[in-house]
N, C-alpha and C positions, 0 to 999 in steps of 0.2 A: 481156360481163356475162351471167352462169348467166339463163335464162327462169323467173319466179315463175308457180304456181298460178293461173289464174283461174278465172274463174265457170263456166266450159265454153262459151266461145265461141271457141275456141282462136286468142285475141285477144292475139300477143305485146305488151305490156303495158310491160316492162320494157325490150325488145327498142327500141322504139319512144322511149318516155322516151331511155334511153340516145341513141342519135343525135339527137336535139332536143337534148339535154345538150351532145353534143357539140358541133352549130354553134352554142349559145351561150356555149361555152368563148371566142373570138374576144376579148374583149376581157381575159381571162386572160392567156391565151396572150401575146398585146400587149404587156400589162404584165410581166411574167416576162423578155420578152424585153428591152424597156426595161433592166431592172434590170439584166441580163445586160451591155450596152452598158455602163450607168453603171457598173458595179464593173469593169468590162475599164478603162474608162477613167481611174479612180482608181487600176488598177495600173498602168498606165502613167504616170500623174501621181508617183507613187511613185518609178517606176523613173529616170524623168527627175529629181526631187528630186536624188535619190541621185547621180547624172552629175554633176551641179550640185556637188554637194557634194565630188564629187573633185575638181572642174576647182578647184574654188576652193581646196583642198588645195594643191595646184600652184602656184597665184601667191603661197600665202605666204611660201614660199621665194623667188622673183622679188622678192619686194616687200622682205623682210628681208635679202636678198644671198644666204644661205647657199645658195641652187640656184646663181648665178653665181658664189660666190669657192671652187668645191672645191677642197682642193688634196688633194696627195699626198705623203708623207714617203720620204726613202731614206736609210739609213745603211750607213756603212762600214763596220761593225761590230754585227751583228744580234742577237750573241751577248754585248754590254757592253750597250748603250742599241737602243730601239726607241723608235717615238716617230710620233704618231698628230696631226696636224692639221685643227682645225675651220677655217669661213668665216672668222673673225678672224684668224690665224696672219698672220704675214708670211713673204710669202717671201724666204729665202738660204740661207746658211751658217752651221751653230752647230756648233762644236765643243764637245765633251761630255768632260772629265774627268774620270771617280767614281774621286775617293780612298779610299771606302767609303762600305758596304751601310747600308742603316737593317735593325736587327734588333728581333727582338720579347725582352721578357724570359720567362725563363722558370726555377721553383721546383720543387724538391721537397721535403716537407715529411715527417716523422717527427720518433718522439719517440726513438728510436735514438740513444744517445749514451756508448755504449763500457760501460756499465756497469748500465744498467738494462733492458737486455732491447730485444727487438724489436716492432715488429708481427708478428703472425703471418701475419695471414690479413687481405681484405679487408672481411668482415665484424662480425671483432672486436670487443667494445663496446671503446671507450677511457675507460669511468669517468669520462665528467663526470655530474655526480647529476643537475642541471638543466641545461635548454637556455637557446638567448640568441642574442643577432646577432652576426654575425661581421661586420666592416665594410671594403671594400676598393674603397681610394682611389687614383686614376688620379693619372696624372702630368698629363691634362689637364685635372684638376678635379673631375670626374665622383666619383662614389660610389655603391659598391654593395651593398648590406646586405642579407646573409644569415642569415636564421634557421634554427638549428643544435639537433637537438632532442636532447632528452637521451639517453644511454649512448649517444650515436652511437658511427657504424664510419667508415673513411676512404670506405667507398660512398657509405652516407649521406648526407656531407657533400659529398661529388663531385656527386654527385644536385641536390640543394639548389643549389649553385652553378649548374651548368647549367642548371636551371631557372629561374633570374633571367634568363637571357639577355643578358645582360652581354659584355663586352667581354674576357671572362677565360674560359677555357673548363679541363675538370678532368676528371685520370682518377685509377685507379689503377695503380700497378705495382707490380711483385713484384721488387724488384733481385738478391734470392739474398742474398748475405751480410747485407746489411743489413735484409731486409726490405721489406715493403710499405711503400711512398710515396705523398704525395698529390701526383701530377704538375699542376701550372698555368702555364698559357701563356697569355700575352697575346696578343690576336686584332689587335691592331693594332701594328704595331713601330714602333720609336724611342721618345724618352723619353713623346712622350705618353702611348704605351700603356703603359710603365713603372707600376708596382702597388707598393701596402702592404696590410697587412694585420694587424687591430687587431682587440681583444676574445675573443682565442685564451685568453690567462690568466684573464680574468675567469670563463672555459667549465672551465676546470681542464685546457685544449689549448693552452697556453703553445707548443710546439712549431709551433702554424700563425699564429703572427704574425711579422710581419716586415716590417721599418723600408728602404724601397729609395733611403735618404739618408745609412743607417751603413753605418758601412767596420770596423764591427764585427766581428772574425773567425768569430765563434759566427753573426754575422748573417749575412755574406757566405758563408757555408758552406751554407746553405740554397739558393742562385743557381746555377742550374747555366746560365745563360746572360744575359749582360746586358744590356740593353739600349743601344741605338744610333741615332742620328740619319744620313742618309744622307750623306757630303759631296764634293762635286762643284764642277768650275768648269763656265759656256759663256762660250763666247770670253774668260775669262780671269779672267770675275765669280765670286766664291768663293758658294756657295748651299747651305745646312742643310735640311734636307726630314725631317721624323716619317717616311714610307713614302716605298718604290721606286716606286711610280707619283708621278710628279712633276704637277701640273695647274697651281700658281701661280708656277712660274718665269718662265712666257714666255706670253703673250696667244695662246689658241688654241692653245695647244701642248702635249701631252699626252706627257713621258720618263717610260719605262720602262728604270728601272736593273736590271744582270742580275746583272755582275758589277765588278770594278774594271780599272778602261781608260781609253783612248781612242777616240772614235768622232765620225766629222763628219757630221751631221744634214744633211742638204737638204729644204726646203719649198718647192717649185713649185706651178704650178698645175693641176690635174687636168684638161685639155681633156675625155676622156672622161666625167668624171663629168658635166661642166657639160653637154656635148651631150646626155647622158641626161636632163639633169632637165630642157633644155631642149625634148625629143620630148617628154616628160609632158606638157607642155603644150600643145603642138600636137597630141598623141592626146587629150587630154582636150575640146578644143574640138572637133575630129572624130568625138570618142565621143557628142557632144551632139548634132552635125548629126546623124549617123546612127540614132540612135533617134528624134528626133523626125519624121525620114523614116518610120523604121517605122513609127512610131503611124497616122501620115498612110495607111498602104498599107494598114494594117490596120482602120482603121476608113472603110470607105466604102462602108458597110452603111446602107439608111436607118430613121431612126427616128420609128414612127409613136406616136399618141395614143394613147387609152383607146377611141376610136372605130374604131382599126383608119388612119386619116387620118396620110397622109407630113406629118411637118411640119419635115421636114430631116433631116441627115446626120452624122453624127459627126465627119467632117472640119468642119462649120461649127461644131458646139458644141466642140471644141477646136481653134480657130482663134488662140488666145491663144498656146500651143505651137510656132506656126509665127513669131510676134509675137517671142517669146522668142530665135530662131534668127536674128530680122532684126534686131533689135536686138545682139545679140552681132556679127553679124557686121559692122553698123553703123562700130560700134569701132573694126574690123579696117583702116577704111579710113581715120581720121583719126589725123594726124600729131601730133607733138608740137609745143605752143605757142611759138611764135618760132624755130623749125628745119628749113630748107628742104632740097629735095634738094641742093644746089649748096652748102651751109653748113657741112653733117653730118650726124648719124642722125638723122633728125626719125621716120623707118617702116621697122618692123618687115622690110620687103623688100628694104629695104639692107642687112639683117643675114640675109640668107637667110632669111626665113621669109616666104610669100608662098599671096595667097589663089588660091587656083586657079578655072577654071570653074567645076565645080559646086559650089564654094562653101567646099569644105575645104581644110585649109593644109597645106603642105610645107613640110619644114625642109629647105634645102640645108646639111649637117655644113660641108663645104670653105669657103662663103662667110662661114657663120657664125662658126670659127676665124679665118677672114680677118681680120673686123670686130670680132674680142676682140681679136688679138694687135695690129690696128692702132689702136685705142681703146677698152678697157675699158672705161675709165669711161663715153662713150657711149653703150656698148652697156648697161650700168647702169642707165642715163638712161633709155633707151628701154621696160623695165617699172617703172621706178619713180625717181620724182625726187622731191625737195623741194615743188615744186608739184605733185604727187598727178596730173599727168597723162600718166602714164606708163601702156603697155599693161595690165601688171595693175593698177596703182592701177584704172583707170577699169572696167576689167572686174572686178573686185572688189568696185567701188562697186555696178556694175551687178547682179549675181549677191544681192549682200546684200538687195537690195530685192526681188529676185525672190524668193527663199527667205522673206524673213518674212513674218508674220502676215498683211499686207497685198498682199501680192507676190501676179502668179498663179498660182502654183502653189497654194500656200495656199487661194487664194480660189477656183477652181474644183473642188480638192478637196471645198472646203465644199459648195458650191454643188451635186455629183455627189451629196454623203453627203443630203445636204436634198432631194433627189430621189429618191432610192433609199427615204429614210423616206417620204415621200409616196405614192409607190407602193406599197409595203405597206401603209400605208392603204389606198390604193384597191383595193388586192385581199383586205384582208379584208371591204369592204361588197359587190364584186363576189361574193365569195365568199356573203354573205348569201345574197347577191340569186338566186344559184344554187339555194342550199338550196331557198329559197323558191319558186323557180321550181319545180324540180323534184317537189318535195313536192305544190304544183301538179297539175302533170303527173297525177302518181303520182294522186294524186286525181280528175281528170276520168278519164282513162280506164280506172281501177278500173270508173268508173259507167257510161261506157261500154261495158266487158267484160260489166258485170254485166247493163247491158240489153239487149246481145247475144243474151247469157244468154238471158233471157226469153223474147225473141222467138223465137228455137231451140226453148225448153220447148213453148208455146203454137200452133207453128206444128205442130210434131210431136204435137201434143193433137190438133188441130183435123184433123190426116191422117189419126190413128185411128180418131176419130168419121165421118169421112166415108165412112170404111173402104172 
């Protein structure tokens, strides 16, 4: 701090104040660091949250089947049917017959008709005086109604169209002899997406209606594609499908029709997948233990009062965190109710998955295939049963309580944030108290400077007179 002006007793002033300032920063400093502690420890409260929240990610798959029933599809023909299975699917054998495609309809529309001229251009008004809705009804029910403004063009109304966002979609084209059309393709094939198209006449656009029920030749002449329902046997049952992605033929069973054929489906079970989802969860319970080790290495700083006074350690104020790690692992070592080793699965370490010394789990892949392909269902059993005492049911229960309002994570969150605001409290009246001090300060030894002063003036008086 720069030295102030004094009286001339070249009495550093400022110099002085300053270091007194400084040993009474001490209970500052303290605090600052305090707070320091507290928000380290609310990120890490955070970050553990978040662990939580994947690990529990993980079991709900366990708990719902879909981590344990993956399966996998293969067909004999990848280039007729593909075909994609969820945890429901059953496994076998499906033979897939596509007698035919589901197609989309599709129109082109002009008023071109041998004797009154063309469209020219895409532009061109087509002479209706006033506008009006055009209204185009699905095969599935649906309705969609476009308003069509006056002396429209075939853009115009291309425009308009697309812009409902509808199930119909619209260009123009230019065919050469005949002129510009208004091309419309339905966005979804087979009869549902099948279209009419109503209040063209009443527009003085007679040319863009059209009835997709008559077999009228003037009508049918407008069609340049028609539509089609997909149709298919598996194993011999005859099946209608609106689109080539097939979802409600078969439970969990997703055909993709390409072409027309034959092709024979097989639905097994994915061992690989299921290992994978089953390591998610054994990394996820690992991922838990090992951050809350970190926290523990990282905080074993002590932390004192407002007095500068130890009054404990960060490892004792998040001592709940290590709570949280015994309790999980708790879990880890109780069996399922009324299921002994000598019975069937009753633990998890019959199924290859096994706690180790320091505390983290290992999946053995080999033992764990072992114990699916020698009793699925068991092994089912073993994260989730009817009776909710299954490995994830119970650590899911456990994790739900931990995460809420009430749980500790929550509650020492709070408890840090109610600390942290405390402390800034106390360091804005510490902070007073400094001012005050200092100003102090500034004040005594101003007077001090200045009677220095004096005494220098007066003593140098009294050496001249004695001369």
């Amino acid at each position: 701090m720069a030295a102030i002006t004094t009286a001339g007793s070249n009495f550093d002033v400022q110099g002085l104040v300053s270091q007194l300032m400084s040993l009474e920063q001490a209970p500052m400093t303290s605090s600052k660091n305090r707070i320091n502690t507290y928000n380290n420890q609310v990120s890490s409260l955070g970050k553990l949250k978040s662990t939580l929240s994947d690990f529990q990610t993980s079991l709900r798959g366990l708990i719902s089947g879909s981590a344990l029933n993956a399966n996998k599809t293969d067909s004999s023909d990848a280039s007729a049917v593909k075909a994609s299975a969820g945890s429901t699917a059953a496994s076998g054998t499906y033979v897939v017959n596509v007698t035919s495609l589901a197609a989309a309809q599709t129109l082109a529309l002009s008023s071109y008709d041998g004797s009154t001229g063309k469209i020219t251009s895409n532009t061109q008004s087509l002479g209706n005086a006033t506008g009006g809705d055009l209204s185009i009804a699905f095969g599935s029910g649906t309705t969609l109604s476009v308003t069509i403004g006056a002396n429209a063009s075939l853009q115009s109304i291309s425009d308009a169209i697309n812009a409902k966002g509808g199930d119909v979609s619209a260009s123009v084209v230019n065919s050469g002899t005949d002129g510009y059309k208004l091309a419309l393709s339905s966005k979804k094939a087979g009869n549902d997406g099948a279209f009419s198209l109503t209040g063209g006449a009443a527009l003085g656009l007679g040319f863009l209606d059209f009835d997709r029920t008559s077999t009228a030749a003037s009508n049918l002449a407008k069609r340049t594609a028609a539509p089609s329902d997909a149709q298919f046997t598996v194993n011999g049952v005859a099946i209608t499908a609106s689109s080539n992605k097939v979802t409600e033929a078969l439970t969990g069973l997703e055909l993709n029709l390409y072409k027309t054929g034959t092709a024979t489906v097989t639905v097994t079970r994915d061992d690989d997948a299921v290992i994978k989802n089953v390591q998610a969860f054994v990394d996820g319970f690992n991922k838990i233990k090992s951050q809350i080790d970190s926290m523990y290495k990282q905080s074993s700083s002590q932390v004192t009062d407002a007095d500068g006074k130890v009054i404990g350690t960060a490892v004792r104020l998040d001592s709940g965190a290590r709570m949280i790690m015994q309790d999980l692992t708790a879990e880890m070592t109780v069996g399922l109710a009324g299921v002994s080793l000598e019975s069937g699965l009753g633990y998890l370490s019959q199924a290859g998955i096994a706690l180790q010394k320091d505390g983290s789990l290992k999946l053995d892949s080999e033992a764990f295939k072992k114990a699916l392909n020698k009793d699925s269902t068991a092994v089912y059993k073993l994260f989730s049963n009817s009776n909710a005492d299954g490995y994830a049911d119970r650590l899911n229960d456990k994790l739900n309580k931990m995460l809420g309002p009430e749980g500790m994570v929550q509650v020492r969150t709070d408890s840090l944030n109610q600390q942290v605001t405390y402390e800034k409290q106390k360091q804005d009246q510490i902070q007073a108290r400094l001012d005050m001090m200092q100003k102090r300060y500034m004040t005594q030894f101003s007077a001090l400077d200045a009677a220095l002063a004096k005494m220098k003036n007066q003593s140098s008086y009294m050496a001249s007179m004695l001369g």
